[in-house]
N, C-alpha and C positions, 0 to 999 in steps of 0.2 A: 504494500500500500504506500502512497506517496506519504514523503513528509511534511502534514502542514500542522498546524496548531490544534488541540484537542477539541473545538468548537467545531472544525467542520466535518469531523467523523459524525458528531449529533445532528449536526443540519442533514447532512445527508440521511442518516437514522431518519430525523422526521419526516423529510422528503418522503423518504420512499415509504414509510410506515400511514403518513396522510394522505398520500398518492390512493396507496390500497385501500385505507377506510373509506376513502372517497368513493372509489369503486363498488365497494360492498353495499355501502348506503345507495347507489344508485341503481344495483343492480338487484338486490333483495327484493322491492316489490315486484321485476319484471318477472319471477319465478316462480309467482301466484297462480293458482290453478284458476280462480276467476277471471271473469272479460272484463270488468272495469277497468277504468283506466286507470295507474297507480297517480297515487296521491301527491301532489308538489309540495307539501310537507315533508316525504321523504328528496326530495332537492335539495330543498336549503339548507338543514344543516348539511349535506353532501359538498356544496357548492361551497360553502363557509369553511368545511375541511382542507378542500380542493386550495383554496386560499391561502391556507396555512402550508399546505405544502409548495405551492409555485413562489412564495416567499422563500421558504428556507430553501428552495431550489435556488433562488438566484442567488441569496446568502453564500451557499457554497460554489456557483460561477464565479461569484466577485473574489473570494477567498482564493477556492485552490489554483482562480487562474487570474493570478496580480490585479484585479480589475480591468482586465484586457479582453480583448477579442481575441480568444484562443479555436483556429480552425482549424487543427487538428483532429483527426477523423475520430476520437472518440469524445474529447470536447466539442466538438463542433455538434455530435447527433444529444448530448444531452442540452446544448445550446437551443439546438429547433427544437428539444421535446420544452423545454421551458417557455419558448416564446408560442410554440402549437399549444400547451397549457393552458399560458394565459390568454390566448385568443379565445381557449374551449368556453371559456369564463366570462369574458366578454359578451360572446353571442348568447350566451344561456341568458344574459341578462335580457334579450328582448324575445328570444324564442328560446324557452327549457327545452331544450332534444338533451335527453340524459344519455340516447346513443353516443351521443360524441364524445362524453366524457367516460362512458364506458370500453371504449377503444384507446382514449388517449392518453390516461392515464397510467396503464397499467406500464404503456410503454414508456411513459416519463419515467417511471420508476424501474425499469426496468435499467436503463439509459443512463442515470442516475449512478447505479450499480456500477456501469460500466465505467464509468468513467472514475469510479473511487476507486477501483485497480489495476487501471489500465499505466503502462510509463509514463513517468514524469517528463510532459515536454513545455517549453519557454514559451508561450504566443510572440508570431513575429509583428515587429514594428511596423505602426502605420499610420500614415498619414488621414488626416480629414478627409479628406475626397473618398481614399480607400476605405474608411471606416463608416462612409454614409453610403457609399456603394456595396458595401457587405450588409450593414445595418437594414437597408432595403430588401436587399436579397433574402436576408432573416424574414421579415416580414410578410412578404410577398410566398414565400414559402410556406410560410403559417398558414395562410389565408388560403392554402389552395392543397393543404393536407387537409382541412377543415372542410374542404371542397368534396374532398374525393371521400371522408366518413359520408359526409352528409351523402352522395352519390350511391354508398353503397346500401344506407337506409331506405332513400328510393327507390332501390331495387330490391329493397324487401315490401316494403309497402306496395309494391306493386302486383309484387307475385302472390304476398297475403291474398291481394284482394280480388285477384285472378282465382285463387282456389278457394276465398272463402273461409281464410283463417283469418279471426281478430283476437289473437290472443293478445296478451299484456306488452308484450317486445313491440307488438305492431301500434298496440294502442299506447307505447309512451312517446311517439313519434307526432308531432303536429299533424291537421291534416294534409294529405297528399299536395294538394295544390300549394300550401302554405311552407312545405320542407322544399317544393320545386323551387320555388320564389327566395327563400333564405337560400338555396345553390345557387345559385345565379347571380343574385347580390353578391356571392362571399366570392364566388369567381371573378364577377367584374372589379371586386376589389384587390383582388389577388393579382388579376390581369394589367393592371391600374400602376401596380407596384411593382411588376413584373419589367414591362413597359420602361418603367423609372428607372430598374436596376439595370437594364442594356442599355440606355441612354449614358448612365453614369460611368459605368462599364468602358463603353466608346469612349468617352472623354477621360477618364484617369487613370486604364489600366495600360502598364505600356508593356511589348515584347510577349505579346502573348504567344507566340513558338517557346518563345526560353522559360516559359514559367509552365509549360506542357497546360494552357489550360483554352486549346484551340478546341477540345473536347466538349469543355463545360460550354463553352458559346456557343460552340453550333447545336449541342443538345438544349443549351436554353432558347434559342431562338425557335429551334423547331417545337418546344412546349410551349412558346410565345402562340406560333402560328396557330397550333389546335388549337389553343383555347381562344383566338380571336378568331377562329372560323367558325368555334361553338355559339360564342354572343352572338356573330353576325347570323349566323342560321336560326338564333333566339330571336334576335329584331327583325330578320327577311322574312322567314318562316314557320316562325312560331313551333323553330324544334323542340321534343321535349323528350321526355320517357326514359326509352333504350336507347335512342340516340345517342341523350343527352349524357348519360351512366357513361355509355362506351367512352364518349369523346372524355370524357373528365379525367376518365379512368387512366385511358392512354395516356393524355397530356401531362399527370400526375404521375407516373412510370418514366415517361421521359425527364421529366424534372428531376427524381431520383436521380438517376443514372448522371444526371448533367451535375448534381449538386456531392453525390459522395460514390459515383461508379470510380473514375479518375483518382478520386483521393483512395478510396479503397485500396486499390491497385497499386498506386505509389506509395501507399505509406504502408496498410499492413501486407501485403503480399510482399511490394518490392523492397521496401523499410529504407526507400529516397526520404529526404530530407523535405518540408513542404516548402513550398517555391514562396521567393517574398513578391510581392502584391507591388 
């Protein structure tokens, strides 16, 4: 385990210990054998746990990693699970889907884990430009894992209601129309951000052959392109349904790969040093 000061072995403890209660709380009523819809008293305090732990989450970013932006492939994926966290948190605040937090969570902590013993590595230096251009990238990232849960709920509520199951998983989910509408918003905000982080991109990253990250742009661009050919077939066309699931689905797979397939492969396969920015 790395060496840092005895506070943030406990933030992590909490992290990942609130993480789970969180989960358990949201996910206890869905296992009811009743068809009512589970109660948003079992939310709150869920979501109020949830709180406590993307807190000591960040606690322990700031600590184990100088208060830096550390993109190293095992800080970088407990980085997304804390900002994907606190986006879960965000939206529940105007639409409760306790789906989302029942997927997102477990992997925060999970992530969490990984990163308490994973080697000790330095985040490399970087400038303003670079750090609003990551910082974005974080975000936009958030917002379109948050895409692709919520996608994958639509495709349960769809197929429920194709065969005529309303059990409790289908009924914790808004209605259909209204989880389509929250996709679509969280992609065009994702899309919005996405946009930003290749603009910013273009203008402050330089020598992208020598920094091996000719990868990551052409994979972000082409997850650029799906998701602005999804909005556009949303406002031309009024796509929606299975369409809508695939393109998400895909364009959030491409992101992946753009965002940690390259660093995978350079850091823990190949164990290259990560390139500076």
């Amino acid at each position: 385990m790395r060496h840092f000061p005895l506070m943030l072995p406990a933030l992590s403890l909490t992290a990942i210990v609130c993480y789970l209660l969180a989960v358990g709380l949201l996910a206890w009523p869905l296992f009811g054998r009743g068809t009512a819809k589970p109660s948003p008293a079992w939310q709150r305090p869920a979501l109020a746990v949830a709180m406590v732990a993307v807190l000591a989450h960040a606690g322990v970013l700031l600590g184990m990693h100088r208060g830096a932006l550390d993109l190293h492939f095992f800080a970088a994926l407990s980085l997304v699970a804390c900002v994907v966290s606190a986006l879960t948190l965000f939206v529940n605040l105007s639409r409760p889907v306790a789906a989302l937090g029942v997927v997102v969570f477990p992997l925060a902590a999970l992530f969490v884990l990984f990163d308490m013993f994973a080697k000790p590595t330095v985040p490399v230096a970087m400038d303003w430009q670079i750090k609003l251009h990551v910082s974005l990238g974080l975000v936009a990232f958030g917002f379109l894992s948050i895409a692709a849960v919520l996608a994958i709920g639509l495709a349960v509520q769809e197929r429920g209601l194709r065969h005529r199951q309303f059990g409790p998983w289908l009924r914790a989910l808004p209605p259909l129309t209204l989880t389509e509408t929250l996709l679509f918003r969280v992609i065009a905000a994702g899309f919005a951000l996405l946009t930003l982080t290749l603009v910013t991109g273009a203008l402050f990253v330089d020598n992208l052959f020598g920094q091996h990250l000719v990868h990551k742009t052409v994979l972000s661009i082409v997850a650029w392109l799906v998701f602005g050919v999804l909005l556009y077939g949303r406002w031309r066309f009024g796509w929606r349904g299975r369409r809508a699931v695939n393109l998400t689905l895909i364009g959030m797979a491409v992101l992946v790969l753009a965002f940690f397939g390259t660093k995978f492969v350079l850091e823990v396969i190949l164990h290259r040093p990560l390139p500076r920015l």
